[in-house]
ZADO-1210 file (C-alpha; in nm, 4 decimals, padded with zeros to 6 digits):
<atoms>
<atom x="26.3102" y="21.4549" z="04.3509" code="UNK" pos="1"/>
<atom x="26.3561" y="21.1819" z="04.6095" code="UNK" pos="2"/>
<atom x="26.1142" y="20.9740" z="04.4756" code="UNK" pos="3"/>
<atom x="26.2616" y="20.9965" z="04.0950" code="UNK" pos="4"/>
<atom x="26.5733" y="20.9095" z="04.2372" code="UNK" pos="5"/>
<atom x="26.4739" y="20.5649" z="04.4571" code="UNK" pos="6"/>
<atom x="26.3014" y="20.4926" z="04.0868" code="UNK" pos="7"/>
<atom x="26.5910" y="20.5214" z="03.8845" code="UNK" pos="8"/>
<atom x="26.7654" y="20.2784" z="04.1542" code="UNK" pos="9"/>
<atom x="26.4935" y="20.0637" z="04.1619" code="UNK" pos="10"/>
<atom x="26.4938" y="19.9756" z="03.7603" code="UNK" pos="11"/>
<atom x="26.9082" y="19.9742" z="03.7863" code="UNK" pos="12"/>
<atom x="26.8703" y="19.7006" z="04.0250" code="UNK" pos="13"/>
<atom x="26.6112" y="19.4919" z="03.8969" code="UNK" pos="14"/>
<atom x="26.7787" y="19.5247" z="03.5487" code="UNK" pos="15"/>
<atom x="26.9988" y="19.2643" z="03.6956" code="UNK" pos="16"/>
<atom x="26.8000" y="18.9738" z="03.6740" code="UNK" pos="17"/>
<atom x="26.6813" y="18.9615" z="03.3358" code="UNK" pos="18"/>
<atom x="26.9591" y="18.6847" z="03.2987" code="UNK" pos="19"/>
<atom x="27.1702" y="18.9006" z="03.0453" code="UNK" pos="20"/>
<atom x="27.5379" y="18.9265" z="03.2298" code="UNK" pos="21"/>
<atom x="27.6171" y="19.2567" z="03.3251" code="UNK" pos="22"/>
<atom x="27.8424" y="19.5096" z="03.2166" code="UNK" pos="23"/>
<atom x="28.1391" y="19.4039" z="03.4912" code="UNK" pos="24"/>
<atom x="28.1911" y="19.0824" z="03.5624" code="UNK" pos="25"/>
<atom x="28.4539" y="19.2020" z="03.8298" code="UNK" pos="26"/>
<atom x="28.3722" y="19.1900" z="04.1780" code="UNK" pos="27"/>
<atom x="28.2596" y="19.5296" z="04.3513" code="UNK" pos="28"/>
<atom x="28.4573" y="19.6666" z="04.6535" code="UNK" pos="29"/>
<atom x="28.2036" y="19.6528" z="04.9393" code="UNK" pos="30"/>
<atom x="28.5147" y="19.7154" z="05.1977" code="UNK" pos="31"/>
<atom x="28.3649" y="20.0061" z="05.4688" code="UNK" pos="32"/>
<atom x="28.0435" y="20.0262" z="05.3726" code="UNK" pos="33"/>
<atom x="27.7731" y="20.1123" z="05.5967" code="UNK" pos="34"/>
<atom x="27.5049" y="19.8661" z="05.5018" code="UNK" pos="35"/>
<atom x="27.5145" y="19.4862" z="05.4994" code="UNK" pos="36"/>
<atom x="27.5815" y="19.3959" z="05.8675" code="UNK" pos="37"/>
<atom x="27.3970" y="19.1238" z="06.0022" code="UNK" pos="38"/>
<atom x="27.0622" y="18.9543" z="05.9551" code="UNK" pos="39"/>
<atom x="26.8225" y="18.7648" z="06.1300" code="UNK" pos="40"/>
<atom x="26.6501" y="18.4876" z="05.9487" code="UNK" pos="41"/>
<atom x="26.5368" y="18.1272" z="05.9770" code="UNK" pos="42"/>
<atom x="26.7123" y="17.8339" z="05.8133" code="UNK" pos="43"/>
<atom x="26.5140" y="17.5366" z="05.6661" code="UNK" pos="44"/>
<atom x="26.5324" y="17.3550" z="05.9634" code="UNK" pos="45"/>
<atom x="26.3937" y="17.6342" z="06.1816" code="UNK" pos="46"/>
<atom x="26.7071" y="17.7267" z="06.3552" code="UNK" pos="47"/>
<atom x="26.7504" y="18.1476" z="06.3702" code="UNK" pos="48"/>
<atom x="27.0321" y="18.2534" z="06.1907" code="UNK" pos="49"/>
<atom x="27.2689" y="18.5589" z="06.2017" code="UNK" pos="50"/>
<atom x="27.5885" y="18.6608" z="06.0146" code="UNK" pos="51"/>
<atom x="27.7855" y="18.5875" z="06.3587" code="UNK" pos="52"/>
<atom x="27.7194" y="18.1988" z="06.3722" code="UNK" pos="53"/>
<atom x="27.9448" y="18.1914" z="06.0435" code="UNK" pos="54"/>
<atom x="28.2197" y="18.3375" z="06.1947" code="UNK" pos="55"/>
<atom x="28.5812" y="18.2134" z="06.0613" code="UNK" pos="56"/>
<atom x="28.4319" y="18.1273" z="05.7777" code="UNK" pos="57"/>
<atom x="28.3768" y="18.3236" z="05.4367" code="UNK" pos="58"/>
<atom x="28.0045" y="18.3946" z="05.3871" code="UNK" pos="59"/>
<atom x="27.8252" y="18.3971" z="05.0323" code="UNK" pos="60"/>
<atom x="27.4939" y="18.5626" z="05.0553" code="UNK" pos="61"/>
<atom x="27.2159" y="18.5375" z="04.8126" code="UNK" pos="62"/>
<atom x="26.8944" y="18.6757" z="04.7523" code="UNK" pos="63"/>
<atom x="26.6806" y="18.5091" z="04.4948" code="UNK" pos="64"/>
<atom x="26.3503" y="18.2741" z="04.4877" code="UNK" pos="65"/>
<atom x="26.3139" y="17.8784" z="04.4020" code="UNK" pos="66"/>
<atom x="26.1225" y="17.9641" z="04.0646" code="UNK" pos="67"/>
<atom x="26.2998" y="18.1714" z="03.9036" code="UNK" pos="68"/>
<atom x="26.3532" y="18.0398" z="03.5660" code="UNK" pos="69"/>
<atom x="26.7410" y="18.1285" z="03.5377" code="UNK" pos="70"/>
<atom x="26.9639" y="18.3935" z="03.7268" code="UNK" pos="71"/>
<atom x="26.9307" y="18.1831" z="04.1109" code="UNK" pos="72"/>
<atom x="26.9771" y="17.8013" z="03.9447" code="UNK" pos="73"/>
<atom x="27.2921" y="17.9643" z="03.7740" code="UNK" pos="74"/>
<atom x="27.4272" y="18.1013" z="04.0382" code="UNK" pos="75"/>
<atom x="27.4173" y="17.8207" z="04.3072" code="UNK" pos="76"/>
<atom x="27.5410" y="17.5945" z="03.9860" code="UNK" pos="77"/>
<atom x="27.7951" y="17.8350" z="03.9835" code="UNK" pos="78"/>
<atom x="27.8914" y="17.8347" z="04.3162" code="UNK" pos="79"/>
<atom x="27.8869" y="17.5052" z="04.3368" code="UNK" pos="80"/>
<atom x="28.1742" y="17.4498" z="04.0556" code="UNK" pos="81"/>
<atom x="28.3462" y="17.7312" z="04.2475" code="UNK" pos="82"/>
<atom x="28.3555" y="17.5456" z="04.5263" code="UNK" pos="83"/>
<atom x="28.4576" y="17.2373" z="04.3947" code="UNK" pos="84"/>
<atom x="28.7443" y="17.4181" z="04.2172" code="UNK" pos="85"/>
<atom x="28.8665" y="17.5103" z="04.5638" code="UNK" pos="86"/>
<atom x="28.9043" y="17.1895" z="04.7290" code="UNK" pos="87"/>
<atom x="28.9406" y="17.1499" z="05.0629" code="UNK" pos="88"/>
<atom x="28.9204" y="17.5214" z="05.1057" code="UNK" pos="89"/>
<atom x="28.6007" y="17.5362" z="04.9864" code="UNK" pos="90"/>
<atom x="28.4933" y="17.4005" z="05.3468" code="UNK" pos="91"/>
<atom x="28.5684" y="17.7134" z="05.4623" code="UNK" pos="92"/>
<atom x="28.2930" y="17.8816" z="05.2862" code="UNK" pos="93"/>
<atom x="27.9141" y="17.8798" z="05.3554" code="UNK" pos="94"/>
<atom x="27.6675" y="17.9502" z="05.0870" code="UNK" pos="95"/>
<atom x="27.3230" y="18.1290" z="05.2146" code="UNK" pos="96"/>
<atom x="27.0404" y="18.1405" z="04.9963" code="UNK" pos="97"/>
<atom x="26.7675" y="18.4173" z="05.1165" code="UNK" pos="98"/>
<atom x="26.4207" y="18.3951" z="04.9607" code="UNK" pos="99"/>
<atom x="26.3147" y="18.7032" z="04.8213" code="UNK" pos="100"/>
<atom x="25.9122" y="18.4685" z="04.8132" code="UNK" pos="101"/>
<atom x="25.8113" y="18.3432" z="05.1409" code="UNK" pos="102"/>
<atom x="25.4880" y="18.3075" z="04.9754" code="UNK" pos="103"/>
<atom x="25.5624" y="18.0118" z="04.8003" code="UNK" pos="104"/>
<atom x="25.9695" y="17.9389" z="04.9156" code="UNK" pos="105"/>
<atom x="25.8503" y="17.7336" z="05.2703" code="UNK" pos="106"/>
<atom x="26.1180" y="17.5555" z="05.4422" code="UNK" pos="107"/>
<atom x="26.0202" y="17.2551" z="05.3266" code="UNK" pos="108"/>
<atom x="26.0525" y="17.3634" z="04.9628" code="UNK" pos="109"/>
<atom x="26.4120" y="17.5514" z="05.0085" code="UNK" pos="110"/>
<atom x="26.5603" y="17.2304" z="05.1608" code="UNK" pos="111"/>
<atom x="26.5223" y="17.0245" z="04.8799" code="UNK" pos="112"/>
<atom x="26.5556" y="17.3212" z="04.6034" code="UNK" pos="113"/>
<atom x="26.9084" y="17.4674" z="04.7752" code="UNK" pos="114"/>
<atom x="27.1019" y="17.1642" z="04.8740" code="UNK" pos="115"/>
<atom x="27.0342" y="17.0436" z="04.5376" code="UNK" pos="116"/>
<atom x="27.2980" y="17.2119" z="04.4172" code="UNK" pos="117"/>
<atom x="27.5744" y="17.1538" z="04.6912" code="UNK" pos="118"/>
<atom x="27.4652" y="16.9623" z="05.0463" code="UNK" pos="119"/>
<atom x="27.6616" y="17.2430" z="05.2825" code="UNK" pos="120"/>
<atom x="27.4299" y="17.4972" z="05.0931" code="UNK" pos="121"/>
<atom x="27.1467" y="17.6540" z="05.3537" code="UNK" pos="122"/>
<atom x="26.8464" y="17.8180" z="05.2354" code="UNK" pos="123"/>
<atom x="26.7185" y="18.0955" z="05.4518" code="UNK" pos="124"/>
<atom x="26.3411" y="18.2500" z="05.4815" code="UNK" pos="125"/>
<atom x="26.1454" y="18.5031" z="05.7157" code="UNK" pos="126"/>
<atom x="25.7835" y="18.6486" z="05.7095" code="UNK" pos="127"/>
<atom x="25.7594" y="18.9322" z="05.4718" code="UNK" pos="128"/>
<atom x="25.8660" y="19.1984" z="05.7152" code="UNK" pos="129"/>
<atom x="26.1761" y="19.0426" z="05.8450" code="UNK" pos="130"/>
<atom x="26.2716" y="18.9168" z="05.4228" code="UNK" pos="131"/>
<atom x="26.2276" y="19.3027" z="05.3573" code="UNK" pos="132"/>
<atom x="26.3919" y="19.4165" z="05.6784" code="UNK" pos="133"/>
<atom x="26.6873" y="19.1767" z="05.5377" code="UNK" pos="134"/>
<atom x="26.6837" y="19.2954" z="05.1661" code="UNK" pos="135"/>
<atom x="26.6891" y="19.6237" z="05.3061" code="UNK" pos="136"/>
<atom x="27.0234" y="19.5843" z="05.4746" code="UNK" pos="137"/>
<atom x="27.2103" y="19.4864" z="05.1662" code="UNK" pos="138"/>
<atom x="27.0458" y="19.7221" z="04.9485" code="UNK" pos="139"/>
<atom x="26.8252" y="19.4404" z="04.7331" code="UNK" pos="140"/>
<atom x="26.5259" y="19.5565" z="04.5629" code="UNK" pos="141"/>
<atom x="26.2579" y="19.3063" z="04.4608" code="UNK" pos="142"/>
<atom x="25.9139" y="19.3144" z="04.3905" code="UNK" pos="143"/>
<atom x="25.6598" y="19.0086" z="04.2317" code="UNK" pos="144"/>
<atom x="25.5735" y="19.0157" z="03.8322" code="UNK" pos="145"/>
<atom x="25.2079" y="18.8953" z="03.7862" code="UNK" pos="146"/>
<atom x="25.1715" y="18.6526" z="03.4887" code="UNK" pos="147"/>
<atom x="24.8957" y="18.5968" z="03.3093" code="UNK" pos="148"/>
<atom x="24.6358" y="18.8351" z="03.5126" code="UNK" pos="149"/>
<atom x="24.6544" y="18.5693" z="03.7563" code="UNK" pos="150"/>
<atom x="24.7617" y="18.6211" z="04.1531" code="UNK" pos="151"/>
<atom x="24.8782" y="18.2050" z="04.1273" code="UNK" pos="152"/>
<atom x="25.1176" y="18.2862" z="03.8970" code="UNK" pos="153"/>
<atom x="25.3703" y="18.5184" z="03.9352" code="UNK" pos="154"/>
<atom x="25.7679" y="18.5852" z="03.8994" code="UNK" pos="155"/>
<atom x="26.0104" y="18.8197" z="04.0760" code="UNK" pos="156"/>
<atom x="26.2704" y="19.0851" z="03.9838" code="UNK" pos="157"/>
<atom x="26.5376" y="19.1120" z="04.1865" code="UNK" pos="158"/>
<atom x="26.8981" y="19.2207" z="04.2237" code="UNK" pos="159"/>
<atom x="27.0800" y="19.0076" z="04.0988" code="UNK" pos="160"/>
<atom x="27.5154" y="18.9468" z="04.2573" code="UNK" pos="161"/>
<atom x="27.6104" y="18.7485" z="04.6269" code="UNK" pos="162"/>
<atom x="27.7371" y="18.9593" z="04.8892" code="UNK" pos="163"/>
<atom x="28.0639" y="18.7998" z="05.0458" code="UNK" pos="164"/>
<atom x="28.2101" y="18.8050" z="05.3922" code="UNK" pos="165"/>
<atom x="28.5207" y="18.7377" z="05.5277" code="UNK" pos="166"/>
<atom x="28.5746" y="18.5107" z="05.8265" code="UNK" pos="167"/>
<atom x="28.5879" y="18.7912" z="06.0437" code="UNK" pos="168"/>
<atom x="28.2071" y="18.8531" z="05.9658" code="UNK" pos="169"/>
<atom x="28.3000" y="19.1826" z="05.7313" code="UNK" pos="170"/>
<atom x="28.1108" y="19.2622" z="05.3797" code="UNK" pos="171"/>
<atom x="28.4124" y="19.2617" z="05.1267" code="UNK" pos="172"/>
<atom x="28.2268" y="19.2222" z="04.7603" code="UNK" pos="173"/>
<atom x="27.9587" y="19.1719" z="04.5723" code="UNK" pos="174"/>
<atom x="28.0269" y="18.8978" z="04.3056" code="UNK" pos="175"/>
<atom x="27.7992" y="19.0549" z="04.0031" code="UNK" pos="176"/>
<atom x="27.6218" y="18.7872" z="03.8165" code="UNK" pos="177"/>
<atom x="27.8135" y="18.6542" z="03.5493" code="UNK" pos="178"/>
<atom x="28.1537" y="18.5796" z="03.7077" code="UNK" pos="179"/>
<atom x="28.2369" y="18.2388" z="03.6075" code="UNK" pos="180"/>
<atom x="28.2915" y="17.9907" z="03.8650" code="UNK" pos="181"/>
<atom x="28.6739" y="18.0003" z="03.8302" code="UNK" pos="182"/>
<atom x="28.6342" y="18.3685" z="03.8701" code="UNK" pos="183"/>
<atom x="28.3760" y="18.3093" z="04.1938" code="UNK" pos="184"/>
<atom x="28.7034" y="18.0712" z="04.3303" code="UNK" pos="185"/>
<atom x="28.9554" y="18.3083" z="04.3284" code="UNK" pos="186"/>
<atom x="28.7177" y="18.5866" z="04.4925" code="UNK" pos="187"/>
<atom x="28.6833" y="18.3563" z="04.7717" code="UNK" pos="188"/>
<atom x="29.0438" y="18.2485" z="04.7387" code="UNK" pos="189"/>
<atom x="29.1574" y="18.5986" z="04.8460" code="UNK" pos="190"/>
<atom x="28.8958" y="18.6234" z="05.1330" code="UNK" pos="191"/>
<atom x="29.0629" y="18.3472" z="05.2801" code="UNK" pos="192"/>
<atom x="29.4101" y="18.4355" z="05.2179" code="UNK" pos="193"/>
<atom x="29.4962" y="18.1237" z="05.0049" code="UNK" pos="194"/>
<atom x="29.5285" y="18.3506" z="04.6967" code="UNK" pos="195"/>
</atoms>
């Protein structure tokens, strides 16, 4: 019974990243949960990182993988408009961008793929123990899609939605994919109080 019940999770989840929007576009109420508390990952320029080097600022975290054809380019693009909608508020936000593919996401690869999209943007990676170990915490499911019955090429499902933090280091919501960026602005508006 267990095991039907981590399945039916499991295709939930990964239902999110077909690229179709989802059903709410509101965010979801992570206030008190008891997952998503800290991780411990690498940025691209091989500095460790944990949730409490962001303190006093507002946190986006995302999971997703450089080539993926559509859900993780429109969400940093996203993001990034968000941001820019918020002015000089927005540089009390930091975006994090988790690879869900270590395999193929090195840091070399994630620093020219995430700050792409907006320059205070980091991109974080681990080995494949500490990216599950991460995932884990906030509840993302993932797994790699073979194409073409080759092991070269290959996509990933994965939950789709960024988990956001307050400044006080806190998990607040999940912004489901979707949201538009004037909707992704006013989320982090009211994590900082200015809304």
């Amino acid at each position: 019974m267990r095991t039907l019940a981590w399945i039916i999770l499991l295709l939930a989840a990964l239902a999110g990243c077909d690229g179709k929007k989802q059903d709410s576009d509101k965010p979801q109420d992570l206030s008190g949960v008891d997952y998503g508390k800290d991780f411990h990952l690498t940025d691209f320029d091989g500095k460790p990182r944990s949730l409490s080097g962001f303190k006093g600022k507002a946190v986006v975290l995302f999971f997703g993988y450089t080539h993926c054809p559509d859900v993780c380019p429109t969400t940093l693009s996203d993001l990034a408009a968000a941001l820019k909608q918020m002015g000089k508020d927005a540089g009390r936000v930091q975006v994090l961008f988790v690879t869900i593919d270590p395999e193929r996401d090195t840091p070399q690869i994630l620093k020219q793929y995430v700050p792409s999209f907006d320059p205070g943007f980091l991109g974080l990676y681990g080995n494949a123990l500490e990216t599950r170990k991460a995932a884990d915490e906030f509840h993302v499911v993932y797994r790699k899609v073979q194409i073409e019955d080759s092991m070269k090429h290959y996509a990933m499902d994965h939950t789709a939605g960024c988990f956001v933090f307050d400044p006080s280091g806190r998990l607040r919501i999940r912004m489901e994919y979707g949201e538009k960026p004037a909707e992704m602005a006013r989320d982090l508006e009211s994590m900082l109080g200015t809304h």
